[in-house]
N, C-alpha and C positions, 0 to 999 in steps of 0.2 A: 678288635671287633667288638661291638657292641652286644646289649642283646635285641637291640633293633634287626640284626640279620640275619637272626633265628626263633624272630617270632610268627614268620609266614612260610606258608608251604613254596619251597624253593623251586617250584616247576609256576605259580602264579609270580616270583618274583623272576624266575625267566621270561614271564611273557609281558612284563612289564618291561624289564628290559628291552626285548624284540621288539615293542612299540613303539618304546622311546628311540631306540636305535633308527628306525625307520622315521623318523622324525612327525610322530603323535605328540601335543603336547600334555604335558603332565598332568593338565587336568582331565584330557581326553584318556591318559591310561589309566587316571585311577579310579577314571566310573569305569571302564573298561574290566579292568581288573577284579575291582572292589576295597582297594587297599587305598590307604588316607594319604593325601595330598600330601601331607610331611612326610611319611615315607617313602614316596615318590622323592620327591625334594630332596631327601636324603641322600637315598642311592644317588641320584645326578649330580649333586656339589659335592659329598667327599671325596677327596685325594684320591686320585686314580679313578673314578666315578664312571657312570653313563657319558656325563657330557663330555671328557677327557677323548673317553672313544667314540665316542661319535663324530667329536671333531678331526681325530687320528683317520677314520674312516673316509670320514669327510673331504679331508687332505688325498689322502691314499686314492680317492677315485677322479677326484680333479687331475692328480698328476698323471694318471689313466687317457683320460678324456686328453688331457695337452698332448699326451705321446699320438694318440690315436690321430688329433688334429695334425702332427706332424708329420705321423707318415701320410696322410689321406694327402697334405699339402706336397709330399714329396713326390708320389707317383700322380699326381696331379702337376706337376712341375717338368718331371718327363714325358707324360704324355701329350704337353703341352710341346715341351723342345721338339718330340718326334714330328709333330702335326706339322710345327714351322719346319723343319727340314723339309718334309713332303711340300710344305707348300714354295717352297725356296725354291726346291729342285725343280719343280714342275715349271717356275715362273723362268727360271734359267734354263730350262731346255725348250720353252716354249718358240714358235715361229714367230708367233706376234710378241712383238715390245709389249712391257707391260705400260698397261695405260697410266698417269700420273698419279691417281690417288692410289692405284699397288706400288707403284713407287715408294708414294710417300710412308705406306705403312711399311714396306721393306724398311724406311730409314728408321722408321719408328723402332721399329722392333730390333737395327741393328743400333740403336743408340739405348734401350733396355738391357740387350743384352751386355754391352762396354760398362753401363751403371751397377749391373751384377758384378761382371769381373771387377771392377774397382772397389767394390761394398766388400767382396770373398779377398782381394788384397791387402784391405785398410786404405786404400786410396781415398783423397776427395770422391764422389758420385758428384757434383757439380762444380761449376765453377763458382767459387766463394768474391772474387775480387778479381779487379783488372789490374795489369802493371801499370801505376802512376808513368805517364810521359816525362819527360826532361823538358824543362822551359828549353830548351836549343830546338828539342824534336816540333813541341809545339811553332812556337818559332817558326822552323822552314816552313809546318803545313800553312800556317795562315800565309807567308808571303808567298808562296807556291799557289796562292786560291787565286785565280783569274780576277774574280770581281772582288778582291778585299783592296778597298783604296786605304792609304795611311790618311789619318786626317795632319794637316796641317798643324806644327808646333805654335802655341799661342800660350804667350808669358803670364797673359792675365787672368787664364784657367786652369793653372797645372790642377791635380790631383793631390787632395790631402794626404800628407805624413804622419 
């Protein structure tokens, strides 16, 4: 320790701290205060300092805040799954068909939820690529197509090799 942090009264170098901590900046604590801007400055860069904790703090309430986002996002997530059940059931025991755009969100929402369980598996969630065909398969579709004529072999156009 220096004699820098026994040359002020230790209740104004608490309230310097509690400035800085609440993030005033250091020139705003040290008119505050009364104490000089290097000793401000001091406290906050030596080893183990203001700023050390405030960033500690800092850190500390962000991971606060993520937890918080994750549960609001969790029971937001089931009270979502309850809401489609209730609306699922209702559409399934209903008299009347459902008409084609509740269809289509039916499908919507049942292809959201396959993209969850695939995402909670490790599975793909879409489809990345097609299976390449086999020149045989191609093949049959074109001679299979009604209106694919062959053209006529002609010696004096083959195709470059």
């Amino acid at each position: 320790m220096s004699d820098n942090d026994f040359r002020h009264d230790p209740a104004t170098i608490e309230k310097a701290k509690k400035l800085y901590l609440e993030y005033e900046s250091i020139a705003t604590v040290a008119k505050s205060t009364g104490l000089k801007h290097s000793t401000i400055s001091y406290h906050v860069n030596k080893k183990n300092g203001w700023r050390e904790e405030r960033n500690l703090l800092k850190a500390d309430l962000l991971g606060k805040v993520a937890e918080s986002r994750r549960g609001a996002f969790a029971q937001m997530t089931l009270d979502s799954v309850t809401i489609i059940q209730k609306c699922l059931a209702a559409m399934a025991n209903s008299e009347n068909p459902p008409t084609p755009h509740e269809a289509k969100k039916v499908t919507e929402i049942l292809e959201a939820l396959d993209r969850i369980t695939r995402l909670d598996d490790g599975a793909p969630t879409e489809i990345v690529a097609e299976k390449p065909f086999a020149i045989e398969h191609i093949t049959t579709i074109v001679q299979s197509d009604p209106f694919h004529l062959e053209a006529p072999y002609d010696k004096d156009h083959e195709p470059d090799q």
